[in-house]
PDB file of N, CA, C and O in Angstrom:
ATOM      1  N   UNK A   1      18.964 123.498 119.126  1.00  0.00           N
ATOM      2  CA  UNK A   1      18.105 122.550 118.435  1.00  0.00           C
ATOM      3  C   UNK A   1      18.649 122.321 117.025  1.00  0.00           C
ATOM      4  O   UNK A   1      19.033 123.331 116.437  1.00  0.00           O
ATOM      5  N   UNK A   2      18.745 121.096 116.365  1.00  0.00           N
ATOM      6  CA  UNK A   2      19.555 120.886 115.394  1.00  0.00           C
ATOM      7  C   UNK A   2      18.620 120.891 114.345  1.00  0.00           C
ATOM      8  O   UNK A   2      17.549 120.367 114.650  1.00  0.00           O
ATOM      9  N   UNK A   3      18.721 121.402 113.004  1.00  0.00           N
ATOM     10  CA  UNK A   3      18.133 121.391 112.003  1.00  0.00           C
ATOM     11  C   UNK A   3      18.244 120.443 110.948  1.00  0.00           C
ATOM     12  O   UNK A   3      19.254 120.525 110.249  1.00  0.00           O
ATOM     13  N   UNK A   4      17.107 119.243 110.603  1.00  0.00           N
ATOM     14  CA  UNK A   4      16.763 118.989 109.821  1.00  0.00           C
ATOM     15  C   UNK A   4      15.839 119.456 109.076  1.00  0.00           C
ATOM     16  O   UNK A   4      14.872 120.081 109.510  1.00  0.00           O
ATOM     17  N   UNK A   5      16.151 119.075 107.316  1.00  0.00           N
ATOM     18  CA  UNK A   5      15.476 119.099 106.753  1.00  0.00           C
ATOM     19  C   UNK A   5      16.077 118.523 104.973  1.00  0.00           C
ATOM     20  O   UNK A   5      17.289 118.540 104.755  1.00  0.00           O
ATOM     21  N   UNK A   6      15.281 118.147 104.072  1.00  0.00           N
ATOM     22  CA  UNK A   6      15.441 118.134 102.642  1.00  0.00           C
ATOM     23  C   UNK A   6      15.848 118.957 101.878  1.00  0.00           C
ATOM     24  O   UNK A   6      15.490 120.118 102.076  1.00  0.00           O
ATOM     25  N   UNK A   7      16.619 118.695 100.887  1.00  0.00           N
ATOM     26  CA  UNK A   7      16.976 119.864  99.582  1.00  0.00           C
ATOM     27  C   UNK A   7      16.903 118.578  98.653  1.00  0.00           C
ATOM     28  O   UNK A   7      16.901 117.388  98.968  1.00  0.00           O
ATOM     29  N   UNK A   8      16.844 119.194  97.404  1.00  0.00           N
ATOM     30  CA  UNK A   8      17.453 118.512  96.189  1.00  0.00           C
ATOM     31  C   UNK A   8      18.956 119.178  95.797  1.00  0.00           C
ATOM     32  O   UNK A   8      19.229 120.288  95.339  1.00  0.00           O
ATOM     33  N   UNK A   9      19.784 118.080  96.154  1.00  0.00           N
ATOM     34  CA  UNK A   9      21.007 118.274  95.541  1.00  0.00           C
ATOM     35  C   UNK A   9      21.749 117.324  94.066  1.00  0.00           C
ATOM     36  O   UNK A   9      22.013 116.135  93.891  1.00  0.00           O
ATOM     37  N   UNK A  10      21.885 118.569  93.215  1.00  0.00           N
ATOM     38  CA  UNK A  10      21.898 117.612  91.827  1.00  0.00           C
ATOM     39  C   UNK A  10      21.180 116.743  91.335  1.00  0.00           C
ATOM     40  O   UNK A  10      21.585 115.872  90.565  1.00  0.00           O
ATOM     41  N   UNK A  11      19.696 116.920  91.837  1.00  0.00           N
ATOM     42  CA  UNK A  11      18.731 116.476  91.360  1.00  0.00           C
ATOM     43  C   UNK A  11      18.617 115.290  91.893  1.00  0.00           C
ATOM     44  O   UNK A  11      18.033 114.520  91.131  1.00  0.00           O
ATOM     45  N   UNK A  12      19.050 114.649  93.256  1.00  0.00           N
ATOM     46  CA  UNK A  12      18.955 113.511  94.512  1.00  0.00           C
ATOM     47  C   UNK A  12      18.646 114.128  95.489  1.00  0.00           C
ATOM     48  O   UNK A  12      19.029 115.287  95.646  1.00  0.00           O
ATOM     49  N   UNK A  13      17.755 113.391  96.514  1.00  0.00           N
ATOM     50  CA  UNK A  13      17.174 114.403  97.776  1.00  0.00           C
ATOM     51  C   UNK A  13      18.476 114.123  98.531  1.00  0.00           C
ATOM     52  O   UNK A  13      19.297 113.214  98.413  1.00  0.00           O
ATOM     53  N   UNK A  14      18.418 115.087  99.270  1.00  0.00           N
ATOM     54  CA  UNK A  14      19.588 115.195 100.389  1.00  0.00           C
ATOM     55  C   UNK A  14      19.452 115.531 101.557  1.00  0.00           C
ATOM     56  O   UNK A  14      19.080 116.701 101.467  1.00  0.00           O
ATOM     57  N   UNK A  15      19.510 115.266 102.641  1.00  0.00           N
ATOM     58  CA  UNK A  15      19.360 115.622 104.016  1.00  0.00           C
ATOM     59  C   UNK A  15      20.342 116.816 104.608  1.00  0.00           C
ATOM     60  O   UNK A  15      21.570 116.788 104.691  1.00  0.00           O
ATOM     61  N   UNK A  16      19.419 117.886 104.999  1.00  0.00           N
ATOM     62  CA  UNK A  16      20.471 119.168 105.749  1.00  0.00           C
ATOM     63  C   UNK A  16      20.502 118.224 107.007  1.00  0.00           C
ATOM     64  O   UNK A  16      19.510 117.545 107.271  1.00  0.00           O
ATOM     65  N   UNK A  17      21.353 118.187 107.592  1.00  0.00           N
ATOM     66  CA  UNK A  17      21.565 117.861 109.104  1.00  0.00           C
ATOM     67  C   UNK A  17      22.761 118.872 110.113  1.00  0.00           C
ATOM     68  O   UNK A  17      23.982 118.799 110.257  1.00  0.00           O
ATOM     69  N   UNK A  18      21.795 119.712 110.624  1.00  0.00           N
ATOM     70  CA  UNK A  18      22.461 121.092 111.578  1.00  0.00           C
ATOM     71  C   UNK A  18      22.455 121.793 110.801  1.00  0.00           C
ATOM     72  O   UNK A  18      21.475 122.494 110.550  1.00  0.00           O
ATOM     73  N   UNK A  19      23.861 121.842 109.984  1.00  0.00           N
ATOM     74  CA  UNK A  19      24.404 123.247 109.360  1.00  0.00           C
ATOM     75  C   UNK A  19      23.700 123.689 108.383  1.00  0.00           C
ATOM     76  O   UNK A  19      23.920 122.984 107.398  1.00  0.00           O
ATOM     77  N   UNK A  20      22.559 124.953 108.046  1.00  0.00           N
ATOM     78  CA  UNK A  20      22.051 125.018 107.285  1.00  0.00           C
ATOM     79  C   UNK A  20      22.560 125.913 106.426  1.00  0.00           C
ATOM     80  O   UNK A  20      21.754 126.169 105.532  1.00  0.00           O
ATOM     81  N   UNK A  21      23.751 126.591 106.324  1.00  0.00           N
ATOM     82  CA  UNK A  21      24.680 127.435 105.666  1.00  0.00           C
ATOM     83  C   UNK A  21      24.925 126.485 104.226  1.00  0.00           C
ATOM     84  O   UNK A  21      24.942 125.259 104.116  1.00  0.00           O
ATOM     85  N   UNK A  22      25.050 127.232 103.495  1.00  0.00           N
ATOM     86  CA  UNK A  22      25.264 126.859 101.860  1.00  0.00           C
ATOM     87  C   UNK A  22      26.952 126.524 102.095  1.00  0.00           C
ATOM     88  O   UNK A  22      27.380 125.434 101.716  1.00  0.00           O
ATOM     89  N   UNK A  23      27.764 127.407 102.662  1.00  0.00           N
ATOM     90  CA  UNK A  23      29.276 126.957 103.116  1.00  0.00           C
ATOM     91  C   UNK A  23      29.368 125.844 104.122  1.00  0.00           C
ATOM     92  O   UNK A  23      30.446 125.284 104.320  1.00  0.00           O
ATOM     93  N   UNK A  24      28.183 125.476 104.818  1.00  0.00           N
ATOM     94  CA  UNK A  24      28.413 124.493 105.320  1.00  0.00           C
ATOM     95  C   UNK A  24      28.140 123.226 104.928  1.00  0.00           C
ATOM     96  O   UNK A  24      28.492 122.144 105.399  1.00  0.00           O
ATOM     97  N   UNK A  25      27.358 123.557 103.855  1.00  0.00           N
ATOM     98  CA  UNK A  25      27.350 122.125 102.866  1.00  0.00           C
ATOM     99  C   UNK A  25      28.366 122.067 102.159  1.00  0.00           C
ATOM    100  O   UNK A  25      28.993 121.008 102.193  1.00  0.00           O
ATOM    101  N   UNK A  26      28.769 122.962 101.458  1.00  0.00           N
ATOM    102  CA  UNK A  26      30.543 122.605 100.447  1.00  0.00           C
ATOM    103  C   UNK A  26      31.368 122.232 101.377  1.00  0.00           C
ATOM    104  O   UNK A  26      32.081 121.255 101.148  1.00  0.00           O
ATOM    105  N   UNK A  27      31.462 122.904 102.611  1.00  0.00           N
ATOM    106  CA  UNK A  27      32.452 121.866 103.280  1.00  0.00           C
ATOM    107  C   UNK A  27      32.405 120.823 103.740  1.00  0.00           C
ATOM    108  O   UNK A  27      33.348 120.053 103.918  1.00  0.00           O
ATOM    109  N   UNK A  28      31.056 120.635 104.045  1.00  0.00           N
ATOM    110  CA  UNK A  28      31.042 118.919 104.628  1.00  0.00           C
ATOM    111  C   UNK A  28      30.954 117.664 103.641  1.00  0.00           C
ATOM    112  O   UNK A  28      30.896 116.463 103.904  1.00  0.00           O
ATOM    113  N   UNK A  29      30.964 118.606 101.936  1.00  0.00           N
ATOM    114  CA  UNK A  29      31.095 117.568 100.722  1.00  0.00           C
ATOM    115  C   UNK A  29      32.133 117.185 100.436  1.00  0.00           C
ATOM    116  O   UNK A  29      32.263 116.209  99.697  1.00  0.00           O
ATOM    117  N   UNK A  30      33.347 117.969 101.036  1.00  0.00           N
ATOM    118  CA  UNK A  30      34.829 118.448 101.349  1.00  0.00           C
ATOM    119  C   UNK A  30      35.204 118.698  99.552  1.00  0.00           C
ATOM    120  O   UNK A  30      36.050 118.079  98.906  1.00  0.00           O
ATOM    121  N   UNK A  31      34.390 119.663  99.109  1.00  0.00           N
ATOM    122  CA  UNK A  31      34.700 120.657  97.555  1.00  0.00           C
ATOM    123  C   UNK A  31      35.354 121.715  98.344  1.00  0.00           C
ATOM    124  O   UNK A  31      35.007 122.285  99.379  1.00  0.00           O
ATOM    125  N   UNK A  32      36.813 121.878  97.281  1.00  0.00           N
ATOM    126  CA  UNK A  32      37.642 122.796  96.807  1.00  0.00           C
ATOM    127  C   UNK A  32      36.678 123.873  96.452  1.00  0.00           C
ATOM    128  O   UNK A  32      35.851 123.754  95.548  1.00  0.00           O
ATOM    129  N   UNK A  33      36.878 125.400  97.531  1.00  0.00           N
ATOM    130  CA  UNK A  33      36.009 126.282  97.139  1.00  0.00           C
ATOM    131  C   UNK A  33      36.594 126.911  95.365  1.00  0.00           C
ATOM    132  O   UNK A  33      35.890 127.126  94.378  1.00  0.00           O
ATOM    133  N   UNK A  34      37.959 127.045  95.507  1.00  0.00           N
ATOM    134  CA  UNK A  34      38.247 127.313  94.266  1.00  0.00           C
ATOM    135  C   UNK A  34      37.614 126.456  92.761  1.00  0.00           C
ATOM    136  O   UNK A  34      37.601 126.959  91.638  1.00  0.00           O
ATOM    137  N   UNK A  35      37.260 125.453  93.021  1.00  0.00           N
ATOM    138  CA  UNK A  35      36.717 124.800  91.785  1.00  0.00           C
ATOM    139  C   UNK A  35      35.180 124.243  91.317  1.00  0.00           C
ATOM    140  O   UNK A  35      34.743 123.403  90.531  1.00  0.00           O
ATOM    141  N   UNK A  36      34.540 125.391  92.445  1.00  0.00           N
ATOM    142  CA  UNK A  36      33.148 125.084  92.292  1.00  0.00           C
ATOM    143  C   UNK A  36      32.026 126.323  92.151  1.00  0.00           C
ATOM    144  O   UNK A  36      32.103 127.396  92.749  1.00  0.00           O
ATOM    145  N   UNK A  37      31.237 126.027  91.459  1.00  0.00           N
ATOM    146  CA  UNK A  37      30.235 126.793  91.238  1.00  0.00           C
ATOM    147  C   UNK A  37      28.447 126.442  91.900  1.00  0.00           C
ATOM    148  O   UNK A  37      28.123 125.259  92.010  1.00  0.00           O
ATOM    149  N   UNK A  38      27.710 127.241  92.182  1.00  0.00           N
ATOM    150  CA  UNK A  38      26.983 126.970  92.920  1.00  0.00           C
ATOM    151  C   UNK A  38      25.288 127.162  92.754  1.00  0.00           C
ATOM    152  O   UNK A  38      24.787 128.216  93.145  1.00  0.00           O
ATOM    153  N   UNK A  39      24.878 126.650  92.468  1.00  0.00           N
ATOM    154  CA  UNK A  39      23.682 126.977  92.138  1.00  0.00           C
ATOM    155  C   UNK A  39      22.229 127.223  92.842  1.00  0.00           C
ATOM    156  O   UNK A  39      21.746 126.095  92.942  1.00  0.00           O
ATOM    157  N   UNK A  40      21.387 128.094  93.330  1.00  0.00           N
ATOM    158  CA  UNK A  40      20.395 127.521  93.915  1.00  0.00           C
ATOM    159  C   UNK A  40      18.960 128.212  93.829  1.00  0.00           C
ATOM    160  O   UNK A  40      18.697 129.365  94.171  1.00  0.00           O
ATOM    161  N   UNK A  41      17.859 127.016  93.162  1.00  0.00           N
ATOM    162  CA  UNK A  41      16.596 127.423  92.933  1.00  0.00           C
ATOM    163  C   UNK A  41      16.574 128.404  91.660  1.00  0.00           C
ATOM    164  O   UNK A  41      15.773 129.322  91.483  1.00  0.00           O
ATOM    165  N   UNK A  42      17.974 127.884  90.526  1.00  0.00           N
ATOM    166  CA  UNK A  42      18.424 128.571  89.792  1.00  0.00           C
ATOM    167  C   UNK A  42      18.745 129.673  89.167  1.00  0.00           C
ATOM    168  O   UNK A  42      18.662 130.030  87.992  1.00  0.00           O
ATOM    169  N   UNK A  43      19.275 130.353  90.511  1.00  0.00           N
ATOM    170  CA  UNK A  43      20.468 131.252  90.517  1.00  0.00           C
ATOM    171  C   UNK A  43      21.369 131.022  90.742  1.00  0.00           C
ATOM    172  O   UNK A  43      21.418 130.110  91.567  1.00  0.00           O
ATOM    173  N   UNK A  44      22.696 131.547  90.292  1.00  0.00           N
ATOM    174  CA  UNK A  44      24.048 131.071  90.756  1.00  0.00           C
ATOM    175  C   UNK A  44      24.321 132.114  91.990  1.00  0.00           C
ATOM    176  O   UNK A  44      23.924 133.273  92.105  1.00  0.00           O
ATOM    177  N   UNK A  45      24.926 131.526  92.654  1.00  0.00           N
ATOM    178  CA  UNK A  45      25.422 132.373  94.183  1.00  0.00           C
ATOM    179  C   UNK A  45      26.684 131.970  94.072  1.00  0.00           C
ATOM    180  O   UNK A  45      27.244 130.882  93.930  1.00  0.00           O
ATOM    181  N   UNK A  46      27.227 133.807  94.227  1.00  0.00           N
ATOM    182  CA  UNK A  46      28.740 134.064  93.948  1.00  0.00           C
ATOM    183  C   UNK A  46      29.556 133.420  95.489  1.00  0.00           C
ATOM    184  O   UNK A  46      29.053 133.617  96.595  1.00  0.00           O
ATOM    185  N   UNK A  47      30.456 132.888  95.353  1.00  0.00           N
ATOM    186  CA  UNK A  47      31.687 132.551  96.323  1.00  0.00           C
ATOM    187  C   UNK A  47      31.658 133.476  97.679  1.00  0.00           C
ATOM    188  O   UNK A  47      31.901 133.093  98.823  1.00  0.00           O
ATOM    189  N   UNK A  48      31.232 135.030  97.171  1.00  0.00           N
ATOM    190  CA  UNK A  48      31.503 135.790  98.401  1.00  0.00           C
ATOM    191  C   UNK A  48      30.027 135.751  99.093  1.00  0.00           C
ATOM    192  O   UNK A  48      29.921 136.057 100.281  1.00  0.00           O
ATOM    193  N   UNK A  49      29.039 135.417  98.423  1.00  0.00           N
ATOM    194  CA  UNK A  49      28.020 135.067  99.202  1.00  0.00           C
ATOM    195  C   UNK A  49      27.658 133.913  99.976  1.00  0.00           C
ATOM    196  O   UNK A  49      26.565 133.930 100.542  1.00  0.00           O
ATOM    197  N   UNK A  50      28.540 132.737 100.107  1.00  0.00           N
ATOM    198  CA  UNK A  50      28.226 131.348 100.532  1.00  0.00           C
ATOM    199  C   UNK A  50      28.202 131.368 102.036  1.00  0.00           C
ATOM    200  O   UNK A  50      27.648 130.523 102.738  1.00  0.00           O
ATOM    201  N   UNK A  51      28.858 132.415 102.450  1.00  0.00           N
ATOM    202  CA  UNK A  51      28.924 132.367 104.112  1.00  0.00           C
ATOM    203  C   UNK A  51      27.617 132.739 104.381  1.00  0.00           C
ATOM    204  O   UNK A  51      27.163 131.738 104.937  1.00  0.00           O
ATOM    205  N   UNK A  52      26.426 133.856 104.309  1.00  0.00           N
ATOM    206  CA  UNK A  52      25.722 134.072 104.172  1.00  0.00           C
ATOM    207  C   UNK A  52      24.318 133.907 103.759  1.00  0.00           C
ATOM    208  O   UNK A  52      23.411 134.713 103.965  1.00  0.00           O
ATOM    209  N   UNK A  53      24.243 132.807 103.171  1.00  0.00           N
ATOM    210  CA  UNK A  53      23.185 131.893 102.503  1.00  0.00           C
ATOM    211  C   UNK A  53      23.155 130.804 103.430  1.00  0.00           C
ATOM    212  O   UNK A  53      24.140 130.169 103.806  1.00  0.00           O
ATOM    213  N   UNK A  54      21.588 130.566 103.889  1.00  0.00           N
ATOM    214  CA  UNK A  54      21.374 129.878 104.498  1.00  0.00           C
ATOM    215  C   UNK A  54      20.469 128.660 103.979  1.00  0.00           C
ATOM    216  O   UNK A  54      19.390 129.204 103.742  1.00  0.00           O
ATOM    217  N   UNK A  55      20.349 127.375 103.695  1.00  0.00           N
ATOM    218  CA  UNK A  55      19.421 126.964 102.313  1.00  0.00           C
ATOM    219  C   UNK A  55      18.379 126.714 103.498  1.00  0.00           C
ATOM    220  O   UNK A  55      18.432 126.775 104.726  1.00  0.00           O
ATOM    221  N   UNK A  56      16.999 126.273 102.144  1.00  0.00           N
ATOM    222  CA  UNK A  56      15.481 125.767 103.630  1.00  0.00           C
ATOM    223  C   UNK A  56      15.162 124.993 102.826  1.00  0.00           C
ATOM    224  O   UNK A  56      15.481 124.959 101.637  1.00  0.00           O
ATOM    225  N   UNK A  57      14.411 124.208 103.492  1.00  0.00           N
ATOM    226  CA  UNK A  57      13.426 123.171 102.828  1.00  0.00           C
ATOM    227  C   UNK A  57      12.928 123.439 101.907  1.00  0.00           C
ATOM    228  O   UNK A  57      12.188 124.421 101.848  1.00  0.00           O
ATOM    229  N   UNK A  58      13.249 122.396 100.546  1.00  0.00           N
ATOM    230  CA  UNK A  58      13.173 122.179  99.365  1.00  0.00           C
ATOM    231  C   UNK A  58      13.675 123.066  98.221  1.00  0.00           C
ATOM    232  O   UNK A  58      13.166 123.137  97.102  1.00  0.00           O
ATOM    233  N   UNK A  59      14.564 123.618  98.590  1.00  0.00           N
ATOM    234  CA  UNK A  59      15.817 124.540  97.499  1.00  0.00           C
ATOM    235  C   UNK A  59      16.388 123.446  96.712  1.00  0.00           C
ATOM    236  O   UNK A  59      16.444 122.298  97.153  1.00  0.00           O
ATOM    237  N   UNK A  60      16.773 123.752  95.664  1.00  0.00           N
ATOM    238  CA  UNK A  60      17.403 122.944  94.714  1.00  0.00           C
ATOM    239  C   UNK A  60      18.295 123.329  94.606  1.00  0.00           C
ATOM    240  O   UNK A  60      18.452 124.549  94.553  1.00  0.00           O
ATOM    241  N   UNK A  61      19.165 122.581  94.533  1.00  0.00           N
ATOM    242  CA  UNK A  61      20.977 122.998  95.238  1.00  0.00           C
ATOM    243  C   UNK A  61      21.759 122.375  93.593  1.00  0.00           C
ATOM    244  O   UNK A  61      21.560 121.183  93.358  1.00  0.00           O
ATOM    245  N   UNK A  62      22.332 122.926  92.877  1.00  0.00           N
ATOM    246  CA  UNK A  62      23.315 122.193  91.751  1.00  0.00           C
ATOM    247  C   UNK A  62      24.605 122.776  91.991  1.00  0.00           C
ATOM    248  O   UNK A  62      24.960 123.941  91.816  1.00  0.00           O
ATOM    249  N   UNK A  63      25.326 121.676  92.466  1.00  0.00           N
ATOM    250  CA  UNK A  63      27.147 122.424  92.338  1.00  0.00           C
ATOM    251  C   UNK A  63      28.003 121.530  91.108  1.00  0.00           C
ATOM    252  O   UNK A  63      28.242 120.337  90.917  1.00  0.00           O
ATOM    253  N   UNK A  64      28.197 122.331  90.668  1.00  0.00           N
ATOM    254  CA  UNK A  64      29.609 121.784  89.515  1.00  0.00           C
ATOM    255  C   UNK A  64      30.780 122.127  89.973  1.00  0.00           C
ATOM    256  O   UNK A  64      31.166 123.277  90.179  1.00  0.00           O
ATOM    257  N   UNK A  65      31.522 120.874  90.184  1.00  0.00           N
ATOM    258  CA  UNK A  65      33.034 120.827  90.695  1.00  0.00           C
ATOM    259  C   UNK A  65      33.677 120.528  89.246  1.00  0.00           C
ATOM    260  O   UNK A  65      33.273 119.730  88.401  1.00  0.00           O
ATOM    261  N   UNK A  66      34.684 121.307  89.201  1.00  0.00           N
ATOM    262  CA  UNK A  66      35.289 121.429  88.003  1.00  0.00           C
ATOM    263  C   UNK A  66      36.784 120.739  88.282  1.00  0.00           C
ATOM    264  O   UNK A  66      37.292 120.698  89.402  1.00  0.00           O
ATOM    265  N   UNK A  67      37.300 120.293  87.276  1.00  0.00           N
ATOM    266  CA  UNK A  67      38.356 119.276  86.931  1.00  0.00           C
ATOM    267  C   UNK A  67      38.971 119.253  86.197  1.00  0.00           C
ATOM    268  O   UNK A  67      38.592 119.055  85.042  1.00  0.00           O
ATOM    269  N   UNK A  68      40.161 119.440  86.515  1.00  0.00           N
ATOM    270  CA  UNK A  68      41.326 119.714  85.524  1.00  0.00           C
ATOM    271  C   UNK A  68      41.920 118.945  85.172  1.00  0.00           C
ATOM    272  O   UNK A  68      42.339 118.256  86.103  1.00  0.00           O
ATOM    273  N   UNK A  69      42.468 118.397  83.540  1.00  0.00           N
ATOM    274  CA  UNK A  69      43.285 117.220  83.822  1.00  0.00           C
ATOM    275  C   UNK A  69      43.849 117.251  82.328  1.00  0.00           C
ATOM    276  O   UNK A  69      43.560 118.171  81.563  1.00  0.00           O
ATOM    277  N   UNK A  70      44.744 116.096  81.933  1.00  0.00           N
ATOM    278  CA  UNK A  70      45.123 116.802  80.679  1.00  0.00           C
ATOM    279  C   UNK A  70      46.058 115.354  80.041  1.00  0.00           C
ATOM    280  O   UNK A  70      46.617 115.414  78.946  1.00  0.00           O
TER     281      UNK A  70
END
């Protein structure tokens, strides 16, 4: 059974559709795990925790993709 549901991401609603894994949202945003930070319901969740985090209805999700340039 496939999971929907809402989050706020960066402060725009966003639709989970299936994957409710926090790694499965950075990848389907297709973010460079190396250049992002992660936020949720404002805590930051470390890199080694993203496999593991599962988000639910109405978490507030903030990722900062960082950018290098010069």
């Amino acid at each position: 059974m496939p999971i929907d549901f809402q989050i706020t991401l960066n402060g725009e609603p966003y639709a989970v559709n299936g994957d409710a894994r926090l790694i499965g949202l950075i990848e389907g945003l297709k973010l460079k795990r190396g250049r992002v930070a992660v936020e949720i319901n404002r805590e930051i969740v470390p890199k080694a925790q993203w496999s593991s985090v599962t988000l639910a209805p109405g978490d507030i999700v903030e990722i900062v993709n960082f950018v290098g340039g010069g």
